[in-house]
C-alpha positions in Angstrom: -9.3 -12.1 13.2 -7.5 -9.2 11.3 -5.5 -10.2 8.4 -2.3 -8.2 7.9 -1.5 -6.7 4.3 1.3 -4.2 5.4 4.7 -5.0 3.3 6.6 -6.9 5.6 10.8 -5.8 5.1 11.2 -9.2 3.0 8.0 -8.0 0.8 7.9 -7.8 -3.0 6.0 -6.8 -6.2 4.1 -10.0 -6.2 3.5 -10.3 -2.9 1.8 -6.4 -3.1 -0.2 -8.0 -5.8 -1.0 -11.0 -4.0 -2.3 -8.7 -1.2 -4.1 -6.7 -3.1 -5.8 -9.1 -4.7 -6.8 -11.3 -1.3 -8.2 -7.6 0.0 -10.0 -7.0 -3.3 -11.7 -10.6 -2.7 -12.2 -9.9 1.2 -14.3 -6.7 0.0 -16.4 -8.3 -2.7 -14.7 -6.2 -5.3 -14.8 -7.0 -9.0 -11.9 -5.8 -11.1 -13.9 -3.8 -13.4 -15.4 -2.2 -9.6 -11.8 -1.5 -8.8 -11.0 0.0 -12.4 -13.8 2.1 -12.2 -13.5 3.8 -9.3 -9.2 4.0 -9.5 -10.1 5.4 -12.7 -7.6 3.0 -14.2 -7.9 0.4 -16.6 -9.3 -3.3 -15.9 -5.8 -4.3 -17.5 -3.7 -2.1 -14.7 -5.6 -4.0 -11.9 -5.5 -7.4 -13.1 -1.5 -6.6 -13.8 -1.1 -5.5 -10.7 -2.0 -8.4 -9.0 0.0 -10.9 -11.1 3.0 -8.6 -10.1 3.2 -6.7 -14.1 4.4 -3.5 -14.5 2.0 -0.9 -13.5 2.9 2.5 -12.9 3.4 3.6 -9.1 0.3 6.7 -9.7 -1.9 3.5 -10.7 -0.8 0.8 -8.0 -1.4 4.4 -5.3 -5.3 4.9 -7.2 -5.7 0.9 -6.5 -4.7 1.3 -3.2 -6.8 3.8 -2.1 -9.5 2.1 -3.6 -9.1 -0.8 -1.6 -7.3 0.5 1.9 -9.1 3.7 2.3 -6.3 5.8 2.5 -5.8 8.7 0.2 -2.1 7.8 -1.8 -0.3 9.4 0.3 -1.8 9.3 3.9 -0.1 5.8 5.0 3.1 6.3 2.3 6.5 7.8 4.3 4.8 7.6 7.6 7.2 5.9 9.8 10.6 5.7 9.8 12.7 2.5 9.8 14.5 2.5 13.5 16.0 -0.4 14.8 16.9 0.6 18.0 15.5 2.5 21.1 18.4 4.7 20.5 17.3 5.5 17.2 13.6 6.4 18.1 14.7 8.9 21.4 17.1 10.4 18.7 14.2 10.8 16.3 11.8 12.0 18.1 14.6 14.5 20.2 15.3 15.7 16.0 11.6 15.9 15.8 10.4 17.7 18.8 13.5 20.5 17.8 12.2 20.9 14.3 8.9 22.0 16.1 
């Protein structure tokens, strides 16, 4: 079973932080492992989960950490379309720009 930790529309702060923290657990992670390899401070990990203030350059270092991803390789990727319409006249504005 794959547990989901994409922001849903709804999402918030806390529940980034409450995801975070459940896929920090899932790996076996320690905060100070996290920390350490976001080179961040124990404090911004531990406030990032209990939805504090952290600063968006340290909540991206955490999530790379824990997703994989490079900060901005799954950031902006897709756009919001609600509508078929929408996504032909994306991708028509998208295969002109080619």
């Amino acid at each position: 079973m794959m547990t989901e930790y994409s922001i849903t529309e709804s999402g918030s702060l806390s529940d980034i932080g409450r995801r975070a923290r459940r896929l920090r657990d899932h790996l076996g992670m320690t905060i100070d492992q996290v920390a350490a390899e976001a080179r961040v401070e124990k404090r911004d990990v531990t406030n990032l989960e209990r939805d504090a203030d952290v600063a968006l350059g340290t909540a991206l270092a955490i999530h790379e950490v824990l997703s994989g991803n490079g900060p901005g390789d799954t950031l902006f990727t897709q756009p919001r379309l609600r509508s078929i319409d929408e996504v032909e006249a994306f991708e028509k504005r998208r295969l002109a720009s080619r």
